[in-house]
PyMOL Python script that loads the backbone (N, CA, C, O; Angstrom):
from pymol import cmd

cmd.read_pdbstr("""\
ATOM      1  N   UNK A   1      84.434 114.299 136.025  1.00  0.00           N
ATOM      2  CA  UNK A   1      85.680 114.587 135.373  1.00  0.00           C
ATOM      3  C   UNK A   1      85.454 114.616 133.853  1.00  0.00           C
ATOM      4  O   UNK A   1      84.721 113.893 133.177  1.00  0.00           O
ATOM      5  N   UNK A   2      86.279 115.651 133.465  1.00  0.00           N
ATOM      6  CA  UNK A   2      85.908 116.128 131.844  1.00  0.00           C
ATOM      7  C   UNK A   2      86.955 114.860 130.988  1.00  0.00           C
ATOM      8  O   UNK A   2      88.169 115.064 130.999  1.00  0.00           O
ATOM      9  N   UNK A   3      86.397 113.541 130.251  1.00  0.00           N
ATOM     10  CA  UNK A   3      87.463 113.058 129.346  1.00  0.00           C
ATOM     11  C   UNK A   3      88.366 113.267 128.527  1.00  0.00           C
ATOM     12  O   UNK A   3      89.470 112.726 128.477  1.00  0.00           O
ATOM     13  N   UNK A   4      87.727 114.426 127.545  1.00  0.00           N
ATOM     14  CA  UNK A   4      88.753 114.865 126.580  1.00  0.00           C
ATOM     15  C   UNK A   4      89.828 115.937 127.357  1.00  0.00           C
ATOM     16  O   UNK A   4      90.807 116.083 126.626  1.00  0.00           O
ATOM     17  N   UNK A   5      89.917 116.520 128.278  1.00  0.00           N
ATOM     18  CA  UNK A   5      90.924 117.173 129.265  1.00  0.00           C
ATOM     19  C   UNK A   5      91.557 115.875 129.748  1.00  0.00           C
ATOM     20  O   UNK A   5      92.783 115.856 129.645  1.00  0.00           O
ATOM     21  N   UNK A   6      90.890 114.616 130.334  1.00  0.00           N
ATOM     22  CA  UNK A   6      91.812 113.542 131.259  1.00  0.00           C
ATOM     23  C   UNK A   6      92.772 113.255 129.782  1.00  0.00           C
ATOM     24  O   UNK A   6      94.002 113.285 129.769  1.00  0.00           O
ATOM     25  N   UNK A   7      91.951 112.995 128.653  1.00  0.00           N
ATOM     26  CA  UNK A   7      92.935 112.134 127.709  1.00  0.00           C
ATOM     27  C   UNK A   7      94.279 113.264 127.230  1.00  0.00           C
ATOM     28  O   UNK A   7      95.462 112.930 127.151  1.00  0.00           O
ATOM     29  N   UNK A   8      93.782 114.499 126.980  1.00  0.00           N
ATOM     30  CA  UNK A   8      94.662 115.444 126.721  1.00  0.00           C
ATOM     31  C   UNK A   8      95.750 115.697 127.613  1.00  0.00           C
ATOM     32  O   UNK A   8      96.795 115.999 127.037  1.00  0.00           O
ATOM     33  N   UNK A   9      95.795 115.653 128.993  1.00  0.00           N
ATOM     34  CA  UNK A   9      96.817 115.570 129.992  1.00  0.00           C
ATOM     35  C   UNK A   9      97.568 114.038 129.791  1.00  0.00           C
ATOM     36  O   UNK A   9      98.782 113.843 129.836  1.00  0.00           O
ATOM     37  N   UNK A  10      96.730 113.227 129.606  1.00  0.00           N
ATOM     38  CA  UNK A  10      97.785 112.314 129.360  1.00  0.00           C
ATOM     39  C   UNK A  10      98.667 111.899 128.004  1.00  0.00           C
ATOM     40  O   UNK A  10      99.238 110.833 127.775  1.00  0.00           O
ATOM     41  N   UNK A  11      98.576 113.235 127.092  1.00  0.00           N
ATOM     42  CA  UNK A  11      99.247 113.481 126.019  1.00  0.00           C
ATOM     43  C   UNK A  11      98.445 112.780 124.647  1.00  0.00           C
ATOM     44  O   UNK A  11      98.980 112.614 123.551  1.00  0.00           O
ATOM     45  N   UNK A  12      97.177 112.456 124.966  1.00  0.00           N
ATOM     46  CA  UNK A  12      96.298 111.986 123.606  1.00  0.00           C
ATOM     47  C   UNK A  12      95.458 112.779 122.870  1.00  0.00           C
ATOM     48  O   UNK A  12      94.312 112.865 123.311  1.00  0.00           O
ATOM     49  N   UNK A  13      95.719 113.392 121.855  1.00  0.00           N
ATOM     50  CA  UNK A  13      94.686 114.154 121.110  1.00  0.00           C
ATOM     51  C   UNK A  13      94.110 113.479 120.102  1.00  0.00           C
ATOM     52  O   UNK A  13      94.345 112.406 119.547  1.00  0.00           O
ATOM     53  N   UNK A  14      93.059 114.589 119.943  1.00  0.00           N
ATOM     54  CA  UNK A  14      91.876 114.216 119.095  1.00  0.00           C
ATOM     55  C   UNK A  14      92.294 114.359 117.541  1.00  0.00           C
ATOM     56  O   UNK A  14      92.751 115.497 117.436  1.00  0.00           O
ATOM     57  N   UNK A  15      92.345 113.643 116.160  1.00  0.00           N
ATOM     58  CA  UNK A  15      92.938 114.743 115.201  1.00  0.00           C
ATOM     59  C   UNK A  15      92.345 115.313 114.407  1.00  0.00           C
ATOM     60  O   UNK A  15      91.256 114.741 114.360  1.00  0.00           O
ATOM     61  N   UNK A  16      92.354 116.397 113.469  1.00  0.00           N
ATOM     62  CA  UNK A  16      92.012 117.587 113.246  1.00  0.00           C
ATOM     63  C   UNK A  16      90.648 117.216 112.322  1.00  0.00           C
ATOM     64  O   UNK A  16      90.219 116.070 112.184  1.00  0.00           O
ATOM     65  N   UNK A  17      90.260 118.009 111.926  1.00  0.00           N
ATOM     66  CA  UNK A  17      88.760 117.334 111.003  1.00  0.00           C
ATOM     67  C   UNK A  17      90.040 117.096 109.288  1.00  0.00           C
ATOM     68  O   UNK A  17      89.829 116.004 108.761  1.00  0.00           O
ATOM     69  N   UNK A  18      91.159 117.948 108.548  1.00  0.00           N
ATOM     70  CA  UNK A  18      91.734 117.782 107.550  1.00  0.00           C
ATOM     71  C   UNK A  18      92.480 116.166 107.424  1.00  0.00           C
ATOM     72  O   UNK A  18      92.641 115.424 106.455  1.00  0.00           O
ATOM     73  N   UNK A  19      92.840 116.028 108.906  1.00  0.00           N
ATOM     74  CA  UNK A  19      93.686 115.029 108.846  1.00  0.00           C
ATOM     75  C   UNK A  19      92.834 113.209 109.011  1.00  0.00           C
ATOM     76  O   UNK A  19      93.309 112.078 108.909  1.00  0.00           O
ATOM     77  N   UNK A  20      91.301 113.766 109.325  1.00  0.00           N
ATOM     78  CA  UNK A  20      90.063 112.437 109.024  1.00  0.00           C
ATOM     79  C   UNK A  20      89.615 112.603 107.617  1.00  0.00           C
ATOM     80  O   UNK A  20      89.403 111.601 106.934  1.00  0.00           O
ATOM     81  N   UNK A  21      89.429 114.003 107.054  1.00  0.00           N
ATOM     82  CA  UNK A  21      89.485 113.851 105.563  1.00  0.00           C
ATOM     83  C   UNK A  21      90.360 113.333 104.866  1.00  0.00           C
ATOM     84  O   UNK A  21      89.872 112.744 103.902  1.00  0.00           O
ATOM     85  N   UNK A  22      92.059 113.262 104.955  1.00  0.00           N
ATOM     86  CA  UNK A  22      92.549 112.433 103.826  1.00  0.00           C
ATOM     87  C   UNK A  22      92.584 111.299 104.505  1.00  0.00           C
ATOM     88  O   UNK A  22      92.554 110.678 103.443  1.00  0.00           O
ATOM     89  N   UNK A  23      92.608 110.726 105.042  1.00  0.00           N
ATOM     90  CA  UNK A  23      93.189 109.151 106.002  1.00  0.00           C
ATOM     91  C   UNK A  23      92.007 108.953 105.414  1.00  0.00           C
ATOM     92  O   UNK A  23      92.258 107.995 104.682  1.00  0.00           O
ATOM     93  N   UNK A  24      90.348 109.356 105.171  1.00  0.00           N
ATOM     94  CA  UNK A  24      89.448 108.312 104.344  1.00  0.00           C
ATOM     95  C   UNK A  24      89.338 108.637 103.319  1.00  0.00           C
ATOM     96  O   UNK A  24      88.678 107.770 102.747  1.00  0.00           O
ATOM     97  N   UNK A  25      89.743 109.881 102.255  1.00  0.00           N
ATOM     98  CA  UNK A  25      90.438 109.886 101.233  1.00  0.00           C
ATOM     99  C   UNK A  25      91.581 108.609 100.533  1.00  0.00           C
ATOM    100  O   UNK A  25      91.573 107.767  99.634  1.00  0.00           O
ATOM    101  N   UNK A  26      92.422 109.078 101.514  1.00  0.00           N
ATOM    102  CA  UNK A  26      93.568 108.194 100.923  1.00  0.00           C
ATOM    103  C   UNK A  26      93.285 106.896 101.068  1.00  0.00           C
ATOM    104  O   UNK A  26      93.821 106.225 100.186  1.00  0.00           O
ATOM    105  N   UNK A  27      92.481 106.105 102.043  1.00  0.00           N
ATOM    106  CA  UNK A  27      92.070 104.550 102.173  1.00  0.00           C
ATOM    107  C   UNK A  27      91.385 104.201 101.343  1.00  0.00           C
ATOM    108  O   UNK A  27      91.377 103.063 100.874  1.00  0.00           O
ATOM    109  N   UNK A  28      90.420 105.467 100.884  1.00  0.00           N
ATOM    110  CA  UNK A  28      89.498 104.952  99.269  1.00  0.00           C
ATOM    111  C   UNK A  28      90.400 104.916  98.756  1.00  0.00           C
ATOM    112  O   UNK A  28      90.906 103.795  98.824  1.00  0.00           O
ATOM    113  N   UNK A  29      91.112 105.806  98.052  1.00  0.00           N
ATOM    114  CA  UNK A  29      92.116 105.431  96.611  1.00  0.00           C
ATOM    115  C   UNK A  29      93.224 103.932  97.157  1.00  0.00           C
ATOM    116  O   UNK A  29      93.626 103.236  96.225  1.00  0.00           O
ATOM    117  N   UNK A  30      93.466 103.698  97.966  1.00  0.00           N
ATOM    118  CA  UNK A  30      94.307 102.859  98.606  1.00  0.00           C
ATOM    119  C   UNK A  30      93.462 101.593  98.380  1.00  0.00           C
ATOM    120  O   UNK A  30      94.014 100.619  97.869  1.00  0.00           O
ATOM    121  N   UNK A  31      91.906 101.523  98.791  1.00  0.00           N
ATOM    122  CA  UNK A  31      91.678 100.236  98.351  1.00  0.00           C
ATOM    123  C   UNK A  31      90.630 100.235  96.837  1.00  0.00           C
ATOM    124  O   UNK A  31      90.197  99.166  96.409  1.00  0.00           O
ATOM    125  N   UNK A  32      90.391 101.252  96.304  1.00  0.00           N
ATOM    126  CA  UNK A  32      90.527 101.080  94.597  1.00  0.00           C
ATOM    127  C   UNK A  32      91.492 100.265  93.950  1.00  0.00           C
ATOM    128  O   UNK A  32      91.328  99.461  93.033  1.00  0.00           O
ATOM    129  N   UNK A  33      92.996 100.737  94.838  1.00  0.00           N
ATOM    130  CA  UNK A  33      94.146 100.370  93.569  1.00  0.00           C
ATOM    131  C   UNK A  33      94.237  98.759  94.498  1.00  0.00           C
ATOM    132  O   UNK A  33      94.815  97.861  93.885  1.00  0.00           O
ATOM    133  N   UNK A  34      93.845  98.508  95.513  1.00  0.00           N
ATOM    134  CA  UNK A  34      94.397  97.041  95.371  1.00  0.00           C
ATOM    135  C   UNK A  34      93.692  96.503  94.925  1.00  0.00           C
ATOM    136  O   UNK A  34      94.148  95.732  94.081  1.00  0.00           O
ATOM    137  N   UNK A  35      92.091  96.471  95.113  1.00  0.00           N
ATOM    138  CA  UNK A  35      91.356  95.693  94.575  1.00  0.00           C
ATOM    139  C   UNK A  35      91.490  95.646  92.875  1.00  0.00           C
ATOM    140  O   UNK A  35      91.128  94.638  92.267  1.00  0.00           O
ATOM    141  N   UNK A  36      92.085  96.921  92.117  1.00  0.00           N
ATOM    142  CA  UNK A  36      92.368  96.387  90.782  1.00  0.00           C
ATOM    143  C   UNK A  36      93.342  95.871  90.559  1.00  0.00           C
ATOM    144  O   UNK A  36      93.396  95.152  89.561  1.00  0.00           O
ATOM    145  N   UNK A  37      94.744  96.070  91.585  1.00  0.00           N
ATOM    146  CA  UNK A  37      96.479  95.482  91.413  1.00  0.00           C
ATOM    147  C   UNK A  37      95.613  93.944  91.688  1.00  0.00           C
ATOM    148  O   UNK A  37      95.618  93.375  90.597  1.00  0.00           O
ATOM    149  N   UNK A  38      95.254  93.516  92.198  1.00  0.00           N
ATOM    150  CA  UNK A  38      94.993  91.890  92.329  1.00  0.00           C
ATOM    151  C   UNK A  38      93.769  91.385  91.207  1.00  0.00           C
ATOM    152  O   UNK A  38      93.755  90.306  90.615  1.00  0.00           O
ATOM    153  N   UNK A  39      92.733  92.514  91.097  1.00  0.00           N
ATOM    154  CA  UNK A  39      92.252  91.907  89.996  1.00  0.00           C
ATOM    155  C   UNK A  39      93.252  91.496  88.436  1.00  0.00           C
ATOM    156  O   UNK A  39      93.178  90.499  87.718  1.00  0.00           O
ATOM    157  N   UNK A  40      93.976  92.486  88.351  1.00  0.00           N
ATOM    158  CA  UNK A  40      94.998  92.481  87.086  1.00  0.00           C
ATOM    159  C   UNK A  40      96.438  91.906  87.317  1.00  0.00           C
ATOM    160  O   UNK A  40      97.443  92.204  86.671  1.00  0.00           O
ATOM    161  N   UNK A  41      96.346  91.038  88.347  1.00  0.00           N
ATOM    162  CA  UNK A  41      97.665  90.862  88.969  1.00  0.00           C
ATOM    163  C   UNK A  41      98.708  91.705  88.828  1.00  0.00           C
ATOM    164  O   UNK A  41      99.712  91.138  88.395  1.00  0.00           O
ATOM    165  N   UNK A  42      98.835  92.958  89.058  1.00  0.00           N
ATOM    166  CA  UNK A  42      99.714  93.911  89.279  1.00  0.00           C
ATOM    167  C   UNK A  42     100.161  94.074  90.623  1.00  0.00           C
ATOM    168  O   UNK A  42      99.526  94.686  91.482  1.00  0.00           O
ATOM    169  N   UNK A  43     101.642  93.327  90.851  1.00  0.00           N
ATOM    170  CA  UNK A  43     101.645  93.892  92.334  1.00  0.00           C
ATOM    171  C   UNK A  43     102.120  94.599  92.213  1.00  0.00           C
ATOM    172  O   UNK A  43     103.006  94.037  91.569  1.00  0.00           O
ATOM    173  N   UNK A  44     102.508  95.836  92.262  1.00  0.00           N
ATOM    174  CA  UNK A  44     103.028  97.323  92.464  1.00  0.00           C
ATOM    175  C   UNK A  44     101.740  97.946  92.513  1.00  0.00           C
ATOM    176  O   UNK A  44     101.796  98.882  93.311  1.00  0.00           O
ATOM    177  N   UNK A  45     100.479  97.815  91.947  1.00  0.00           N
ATOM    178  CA  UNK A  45      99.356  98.363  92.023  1.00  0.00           C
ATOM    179  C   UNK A  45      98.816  98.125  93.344  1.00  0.00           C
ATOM    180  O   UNK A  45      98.214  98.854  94.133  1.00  0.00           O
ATOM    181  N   UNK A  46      99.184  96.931  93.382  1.00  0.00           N
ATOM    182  CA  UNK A  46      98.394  96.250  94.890  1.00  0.00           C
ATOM    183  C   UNK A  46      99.488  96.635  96.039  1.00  0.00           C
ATOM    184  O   UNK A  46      99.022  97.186  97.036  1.00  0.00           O
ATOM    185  N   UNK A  47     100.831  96.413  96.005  1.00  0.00           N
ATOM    186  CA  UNK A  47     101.642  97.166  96.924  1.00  0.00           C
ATOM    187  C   UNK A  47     101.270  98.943  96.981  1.00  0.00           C
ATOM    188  O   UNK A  47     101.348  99.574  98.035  1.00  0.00           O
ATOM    189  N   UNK A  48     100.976  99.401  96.017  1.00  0.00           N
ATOM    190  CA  UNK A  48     100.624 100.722  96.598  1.00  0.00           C
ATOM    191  C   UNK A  48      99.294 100.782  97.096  1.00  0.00           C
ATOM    192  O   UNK A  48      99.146 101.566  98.033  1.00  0.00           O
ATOM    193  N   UNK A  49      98.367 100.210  96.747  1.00  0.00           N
ATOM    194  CA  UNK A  49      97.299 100.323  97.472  1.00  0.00           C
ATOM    195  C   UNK A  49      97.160 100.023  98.772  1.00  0.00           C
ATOM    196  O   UNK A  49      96.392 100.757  99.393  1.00  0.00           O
ATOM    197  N   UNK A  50      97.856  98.866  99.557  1.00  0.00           N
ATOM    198  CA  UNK A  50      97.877  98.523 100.470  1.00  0.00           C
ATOM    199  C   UNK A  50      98.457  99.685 101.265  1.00  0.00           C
ATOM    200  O   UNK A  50      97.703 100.139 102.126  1.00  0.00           O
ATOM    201  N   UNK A  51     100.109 100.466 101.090  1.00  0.00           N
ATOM    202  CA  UNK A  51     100.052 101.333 101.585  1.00  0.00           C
ATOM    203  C   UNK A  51      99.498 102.251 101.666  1.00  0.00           C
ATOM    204  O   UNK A  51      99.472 102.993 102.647  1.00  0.00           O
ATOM    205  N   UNK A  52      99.058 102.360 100.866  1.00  0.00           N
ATOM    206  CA  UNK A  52      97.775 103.971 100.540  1.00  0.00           C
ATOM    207  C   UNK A  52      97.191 103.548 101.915  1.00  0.00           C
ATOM    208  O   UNK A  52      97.509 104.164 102.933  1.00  0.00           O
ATOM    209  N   UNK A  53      96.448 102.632 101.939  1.00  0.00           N
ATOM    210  CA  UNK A  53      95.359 102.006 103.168  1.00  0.00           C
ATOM    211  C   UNK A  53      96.116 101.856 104.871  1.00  0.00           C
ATOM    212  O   UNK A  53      95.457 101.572 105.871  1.00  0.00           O
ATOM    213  N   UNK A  54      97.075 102.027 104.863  1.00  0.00           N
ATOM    214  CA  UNK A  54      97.828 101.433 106.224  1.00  0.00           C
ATOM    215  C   UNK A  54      98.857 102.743 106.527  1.00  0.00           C
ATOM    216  O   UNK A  54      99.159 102.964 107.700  1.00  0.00           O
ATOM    217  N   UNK A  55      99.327 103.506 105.581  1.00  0.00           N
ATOM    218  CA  UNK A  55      99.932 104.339 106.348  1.00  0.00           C
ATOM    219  C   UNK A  55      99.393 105.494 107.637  1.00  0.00           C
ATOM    220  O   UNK A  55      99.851 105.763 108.747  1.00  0.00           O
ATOM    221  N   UNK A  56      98.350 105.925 106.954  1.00  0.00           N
ATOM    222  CA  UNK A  56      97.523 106.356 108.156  1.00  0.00           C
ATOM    223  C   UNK A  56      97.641 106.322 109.603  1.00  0.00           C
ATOM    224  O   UNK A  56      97.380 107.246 110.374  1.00  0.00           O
ATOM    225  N   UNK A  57      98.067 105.149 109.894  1.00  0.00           N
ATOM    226  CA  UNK A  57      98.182 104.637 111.144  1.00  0.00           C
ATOM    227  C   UNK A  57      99.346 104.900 111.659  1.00  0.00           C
ATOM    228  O   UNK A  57      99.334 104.563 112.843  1.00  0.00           O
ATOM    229  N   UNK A  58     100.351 105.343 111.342  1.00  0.00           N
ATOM    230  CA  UNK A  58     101.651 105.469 110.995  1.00  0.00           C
ATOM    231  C   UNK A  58     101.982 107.065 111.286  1.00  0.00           C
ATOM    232  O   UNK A  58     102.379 107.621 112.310  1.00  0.00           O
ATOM    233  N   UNK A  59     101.794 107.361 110.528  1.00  0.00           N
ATOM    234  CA  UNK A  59     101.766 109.220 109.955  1.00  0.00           C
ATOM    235  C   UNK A  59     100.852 109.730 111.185  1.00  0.00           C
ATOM    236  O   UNK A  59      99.708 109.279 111.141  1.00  0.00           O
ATOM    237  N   UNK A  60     101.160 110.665 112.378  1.00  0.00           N
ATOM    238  CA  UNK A  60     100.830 111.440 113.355  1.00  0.00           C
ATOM    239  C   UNK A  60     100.343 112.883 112.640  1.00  0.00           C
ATOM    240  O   UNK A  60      99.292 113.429 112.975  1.00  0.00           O
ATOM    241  N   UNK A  61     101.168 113.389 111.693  1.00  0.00           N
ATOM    242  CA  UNK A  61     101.214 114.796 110.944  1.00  0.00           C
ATOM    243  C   UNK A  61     100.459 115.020 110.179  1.00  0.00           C
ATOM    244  O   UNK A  61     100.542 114.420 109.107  1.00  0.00           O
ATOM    245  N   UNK A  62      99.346 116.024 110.405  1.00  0.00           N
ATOM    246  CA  UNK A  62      98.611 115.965 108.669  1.00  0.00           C
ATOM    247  C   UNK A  62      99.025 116.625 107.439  1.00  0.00           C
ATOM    248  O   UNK A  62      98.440 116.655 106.356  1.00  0.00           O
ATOM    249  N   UNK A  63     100.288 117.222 107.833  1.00  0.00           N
ATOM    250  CA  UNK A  63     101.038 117.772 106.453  1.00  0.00           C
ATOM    251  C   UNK A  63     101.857 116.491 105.619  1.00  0.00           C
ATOM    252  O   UNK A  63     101.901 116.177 104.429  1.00  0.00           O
ATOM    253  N   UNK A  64     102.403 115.989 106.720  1.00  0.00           N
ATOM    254  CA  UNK A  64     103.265 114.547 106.182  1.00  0.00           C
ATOM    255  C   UNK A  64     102.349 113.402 105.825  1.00  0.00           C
ATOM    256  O   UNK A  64     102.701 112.373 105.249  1.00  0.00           O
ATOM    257  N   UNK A  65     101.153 113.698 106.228  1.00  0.00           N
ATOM    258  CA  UNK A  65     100.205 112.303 105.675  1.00  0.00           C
ATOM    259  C   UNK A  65      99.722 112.854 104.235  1.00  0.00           C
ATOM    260  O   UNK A  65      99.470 112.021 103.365  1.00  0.00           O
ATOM    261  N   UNK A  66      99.562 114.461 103.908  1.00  0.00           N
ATOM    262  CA  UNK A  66      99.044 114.533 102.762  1.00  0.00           C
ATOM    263  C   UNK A  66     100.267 114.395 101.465  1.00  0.00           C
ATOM    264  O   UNK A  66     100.208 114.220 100.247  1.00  0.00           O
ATOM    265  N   UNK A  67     101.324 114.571 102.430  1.00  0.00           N
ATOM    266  CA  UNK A  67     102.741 114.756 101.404  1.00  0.00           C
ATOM    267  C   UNK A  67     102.888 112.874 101.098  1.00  0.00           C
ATOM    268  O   UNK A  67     102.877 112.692  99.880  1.00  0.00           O
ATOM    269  N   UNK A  68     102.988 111.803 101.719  1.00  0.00           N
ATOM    270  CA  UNK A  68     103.103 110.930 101.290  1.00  0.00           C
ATOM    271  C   UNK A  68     101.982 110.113 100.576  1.00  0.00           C
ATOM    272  O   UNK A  68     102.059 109.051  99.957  1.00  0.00           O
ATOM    273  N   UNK A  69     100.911 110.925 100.846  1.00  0.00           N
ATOM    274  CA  UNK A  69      99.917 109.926 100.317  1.00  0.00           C
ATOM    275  C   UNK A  69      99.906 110.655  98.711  1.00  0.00           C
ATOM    276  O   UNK A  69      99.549 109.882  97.822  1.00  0.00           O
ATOM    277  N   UNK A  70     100.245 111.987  98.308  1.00  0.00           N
ATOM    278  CA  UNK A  70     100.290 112.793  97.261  1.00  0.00           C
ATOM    279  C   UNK A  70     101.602 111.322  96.577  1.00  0.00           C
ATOM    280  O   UNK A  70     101.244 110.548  95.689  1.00  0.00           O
ATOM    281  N   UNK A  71     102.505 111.276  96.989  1.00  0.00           N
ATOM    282  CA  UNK A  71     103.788 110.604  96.638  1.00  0.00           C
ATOM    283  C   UNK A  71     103.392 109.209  96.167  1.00  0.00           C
ATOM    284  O   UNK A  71     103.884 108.477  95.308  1.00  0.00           O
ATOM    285  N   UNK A  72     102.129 109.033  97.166  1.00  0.00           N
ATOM    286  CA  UNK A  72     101.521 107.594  96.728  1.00  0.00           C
ATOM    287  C   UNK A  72     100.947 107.283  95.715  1.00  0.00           C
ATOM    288  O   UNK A  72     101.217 106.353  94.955  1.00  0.00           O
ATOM    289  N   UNK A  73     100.047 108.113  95.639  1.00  0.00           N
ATOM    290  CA  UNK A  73      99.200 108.476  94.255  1.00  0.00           C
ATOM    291  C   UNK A  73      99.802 108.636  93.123  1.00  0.00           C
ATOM    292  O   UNK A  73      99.270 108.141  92.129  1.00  0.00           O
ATOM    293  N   UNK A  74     100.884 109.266  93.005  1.00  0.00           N
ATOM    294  CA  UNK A  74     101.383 109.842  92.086  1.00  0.00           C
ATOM    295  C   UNK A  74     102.327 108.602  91.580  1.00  0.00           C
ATOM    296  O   UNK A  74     102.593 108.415  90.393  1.00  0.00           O
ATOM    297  N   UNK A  75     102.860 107.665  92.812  1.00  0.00           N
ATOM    298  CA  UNK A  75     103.415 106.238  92.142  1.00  0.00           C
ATOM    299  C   UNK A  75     102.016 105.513  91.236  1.00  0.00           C
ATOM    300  O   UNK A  75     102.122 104.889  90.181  1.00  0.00           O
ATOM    301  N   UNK A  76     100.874 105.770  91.900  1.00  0.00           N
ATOM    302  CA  UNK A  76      99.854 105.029  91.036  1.00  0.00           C
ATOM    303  C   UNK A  76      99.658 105.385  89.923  1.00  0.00           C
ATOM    304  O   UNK A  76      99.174 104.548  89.161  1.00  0.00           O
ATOM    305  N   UNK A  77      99.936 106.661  89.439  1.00  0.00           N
ATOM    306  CA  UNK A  77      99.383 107.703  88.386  1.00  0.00           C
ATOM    307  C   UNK A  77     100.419 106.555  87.319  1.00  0.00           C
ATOM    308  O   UNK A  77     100.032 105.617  86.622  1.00  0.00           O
ATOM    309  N   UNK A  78     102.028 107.155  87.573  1.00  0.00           N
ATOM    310  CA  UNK A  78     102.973 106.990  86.622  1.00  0.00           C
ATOM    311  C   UNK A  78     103.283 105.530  86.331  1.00  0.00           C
ATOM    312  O   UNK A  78     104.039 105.097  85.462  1.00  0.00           O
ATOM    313  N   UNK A  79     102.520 104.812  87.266  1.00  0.00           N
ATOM    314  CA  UNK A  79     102.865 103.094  87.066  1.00  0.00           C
ATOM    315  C   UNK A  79     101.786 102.569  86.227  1.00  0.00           C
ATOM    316  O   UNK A  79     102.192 101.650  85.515  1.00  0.00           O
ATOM    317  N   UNK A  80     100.176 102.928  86.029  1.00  0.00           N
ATOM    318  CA  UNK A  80      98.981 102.643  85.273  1.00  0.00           C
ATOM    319  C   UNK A  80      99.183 101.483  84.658  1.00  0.00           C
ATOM    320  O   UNK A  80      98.389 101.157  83.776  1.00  0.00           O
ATOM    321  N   UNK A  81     100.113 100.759  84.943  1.00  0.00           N
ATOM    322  CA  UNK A  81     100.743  99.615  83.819  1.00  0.00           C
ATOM    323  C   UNK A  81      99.616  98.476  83.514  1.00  0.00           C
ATOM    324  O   UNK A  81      99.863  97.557  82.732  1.00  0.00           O
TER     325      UNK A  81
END
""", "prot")
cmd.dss("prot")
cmd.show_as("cartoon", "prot")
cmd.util.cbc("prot")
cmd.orient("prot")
């Protein structure tokens, strides 16, 4: 019996090669910014990093994972505090 057909009938796919590029994209920048939000005690630095790192798991879509993690970043950009 073929696995990736058994798992696919039972509604589990594989995901796309774009959507393993940002999920370890976005977990690098995700744990850059915590490891500096806690070095500098910034928590908003470290709260976004953490999500940067955990949404992944979350987000099924690879349009909606690149749209929030863009949203994420971009809180990191404008916060630099």
């Amino acid at each position: 019996m073929d696995s990736l057909s058994t798992l696919q009938s039972m509604g589990l796919h594989l995901p796309s090669p774009a959507y393993l590029f940002g999920a370890i994209v976005f977990g690098l920048v995700g744990m850059v910014a915590f490891r500096l939000g806690r070095r500098r005690e910034q928590p908003v630095t470290w709260g976004l990093g953490v999500a940067l790192m955990a949404y992944p798991y979350v987000v099924s879509n690879t349009l909606v994972m690149y749209l929030i993690g863009a949203a994420l970043c971009a809180g990191l950009y404008l916060y630099r505090g």
